[in-house]
N, C-alpha and C positions, 0 to 999 in steps of 0.2 A: 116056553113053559117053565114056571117056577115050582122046585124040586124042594125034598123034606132040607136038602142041605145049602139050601141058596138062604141068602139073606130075605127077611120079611121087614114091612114096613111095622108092622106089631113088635119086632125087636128094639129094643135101646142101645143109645147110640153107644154105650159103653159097652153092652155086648158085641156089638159089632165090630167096635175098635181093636176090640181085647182077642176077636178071634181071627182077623182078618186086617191086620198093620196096615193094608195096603190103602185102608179108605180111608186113612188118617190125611194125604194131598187130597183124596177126591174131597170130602168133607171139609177141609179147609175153604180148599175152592169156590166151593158154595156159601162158605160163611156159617156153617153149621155148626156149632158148638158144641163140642162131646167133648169136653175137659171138663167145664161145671155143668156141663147141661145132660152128662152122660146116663142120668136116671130117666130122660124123657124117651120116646119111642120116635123113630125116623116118621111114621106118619107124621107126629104133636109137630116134631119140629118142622117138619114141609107142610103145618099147616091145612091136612087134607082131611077132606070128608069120610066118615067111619064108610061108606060104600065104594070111595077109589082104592082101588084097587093094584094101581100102577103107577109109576112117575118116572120122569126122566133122567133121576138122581138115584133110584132103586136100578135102574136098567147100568148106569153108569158102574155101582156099586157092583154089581153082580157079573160084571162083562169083566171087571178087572181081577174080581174073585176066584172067576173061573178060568180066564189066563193063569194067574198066581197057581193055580191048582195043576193045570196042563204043563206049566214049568216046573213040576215040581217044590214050588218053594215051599221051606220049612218054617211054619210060625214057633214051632218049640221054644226057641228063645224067648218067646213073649210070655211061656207061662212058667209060673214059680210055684217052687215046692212049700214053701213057708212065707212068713211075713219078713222075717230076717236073711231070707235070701232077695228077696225083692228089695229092701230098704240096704241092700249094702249094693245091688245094682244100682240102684237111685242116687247113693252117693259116689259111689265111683265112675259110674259113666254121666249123667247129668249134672252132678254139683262140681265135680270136677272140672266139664265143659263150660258150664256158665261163670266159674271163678278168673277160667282162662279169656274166655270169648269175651264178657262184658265189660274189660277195660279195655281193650281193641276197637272194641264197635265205638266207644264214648269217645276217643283220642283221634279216630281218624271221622268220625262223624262231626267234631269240632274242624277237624282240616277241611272238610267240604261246605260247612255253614261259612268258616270263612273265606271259600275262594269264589265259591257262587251262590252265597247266602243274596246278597241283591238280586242276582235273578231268579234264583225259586225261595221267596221268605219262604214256603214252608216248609223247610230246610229246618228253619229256627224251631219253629212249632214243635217238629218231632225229634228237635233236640230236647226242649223243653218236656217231651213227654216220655223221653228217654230218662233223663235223670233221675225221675222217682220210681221207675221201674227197676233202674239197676239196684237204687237205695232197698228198695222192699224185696226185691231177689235175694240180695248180699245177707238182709236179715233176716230172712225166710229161712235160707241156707242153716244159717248158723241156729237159728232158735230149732230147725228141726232136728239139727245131729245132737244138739247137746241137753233138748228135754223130750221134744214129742216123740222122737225114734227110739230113743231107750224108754218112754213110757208105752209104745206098743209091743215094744220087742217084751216088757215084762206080761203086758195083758195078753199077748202070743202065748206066753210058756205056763201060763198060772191060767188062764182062761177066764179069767175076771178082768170084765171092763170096768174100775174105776170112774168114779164122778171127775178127777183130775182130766185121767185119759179122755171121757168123754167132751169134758170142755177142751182139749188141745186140738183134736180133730176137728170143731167146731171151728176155734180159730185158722185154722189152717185153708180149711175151707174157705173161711173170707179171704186168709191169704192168696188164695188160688182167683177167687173172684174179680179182687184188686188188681193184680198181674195180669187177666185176661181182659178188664178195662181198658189197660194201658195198652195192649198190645192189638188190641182191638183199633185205640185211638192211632198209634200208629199206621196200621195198612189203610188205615182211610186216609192220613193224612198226607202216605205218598200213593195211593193211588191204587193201592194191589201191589208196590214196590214197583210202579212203574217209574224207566229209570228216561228221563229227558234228553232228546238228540243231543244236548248238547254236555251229558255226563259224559267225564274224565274215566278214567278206569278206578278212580278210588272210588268218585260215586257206587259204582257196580258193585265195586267191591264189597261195601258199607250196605248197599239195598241187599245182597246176597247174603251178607253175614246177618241181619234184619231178619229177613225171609227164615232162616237154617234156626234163630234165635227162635222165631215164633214156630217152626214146626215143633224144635227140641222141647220148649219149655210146654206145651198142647199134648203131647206124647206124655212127659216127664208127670202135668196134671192127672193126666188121664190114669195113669197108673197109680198113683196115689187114691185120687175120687172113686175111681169104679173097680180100682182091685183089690189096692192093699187095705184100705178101712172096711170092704166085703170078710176082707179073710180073717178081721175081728169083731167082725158082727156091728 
């Protein structure tokens, strides 16, 4: 029996995300996109008829909701008081990870294309699609601490969205699209980061650092798209 405080298929997938962290793996899982896609509604994206009323990904969602709830766990962290509290979490804990983590994964992802690049080439592939991901990261990073975050942080405090502001958030958005292209090409290209009998422990390592890369930077989206450009209209 679904209750006024369970998740509904009429909900978006941004609101879901934003109240309930924990369907950030389930969603994954499924390939469900609530980083750019977080304006649509869990029906739009499972594709379902305005008369179903149920799905196996709603039941999923709601099972894990309501553990999370019986554990006690607390989402508080996940909401913010301001834009400027949000955009100084976003660079301390996600730019900071991705500054450290994406010359790691590049340096040892090169050591396994070349120890067992012959036996799985698509090894190379998701090198190859490695590299413009880390490139468009690195200058994402930096284009938003040093124009687009000080231009929200000022339309926060003056409550005027500028024509500027509005084309930065604009761009960024494709930022976020491009990023979630690449990283999308990736899990297909190994598989769901599945890792072959016959991976080393770096392999593991490399598909695990992959995996943690594609949750953080899907989290890191998802807050920017469905929160922080919400809290400036």
């Amino acid at each position: 029996m679904i209750t006024t405080n369970d998740i509904h298929l009429n909900e978006t997938l941004g609101a879901i995300v934003s109240r309930f962290p924990g369907s950030i793996p389930i969603l994954t899982k499924h390939e469900i996109d609530f980083c750019c896609g977080g304006h649509r509604t869990l029906a739009t994206a499972l594709d379902l008829s305005s008369d179903q009323r149920t799905h196996p990904v709603l039941t999923e969602l709601n099972a894990g909701y309501e553990r999370a709830l019986t554990e006690g766990e607390d989402f508080q962290q996940f909401r913010y008081e301001s834009p400027t509290m949000l955009m100084d979490y976003i660079v301390h804990w996600h730019h900071e990870r991705l500054r450290e983590n994406l010359p790691t994964i590049e340096k040892l992802l090169a050591k396994i294309v070349a120890v067992h690049g012959s036996n799985h080439p698509e090894l190379l592939a998701v090198e190859q699609a490695f590299t413009p991901l880390k490139a468009a990261m690195i200058e994402h990073l930096s284009e938003e601490e040093t124009h687009s975050f000080p231009l929200i942080k000022e339309a926060s405090e003056t409550v005027t969205l500028t024509r500027e502001t509005m084309t930065a958030l604009d761009s960024l958005r494709e930022d976020h699209d491009t990023v979630g292209d690449h990283l999308k090409a990736i899990r297909r290209l190994t598989q769901g980061f599945t890792i072959p009998e016959d991976g080393c422990s770096t392999y593991h390592f490399v598909y695990q650092k992959l995996l943690e890369l594609e949750t953080d930077t899907f989290q890191h989206v998802h807050l920017e798209n469905n929160v922080l450009f919400h809290m400036i209209g």
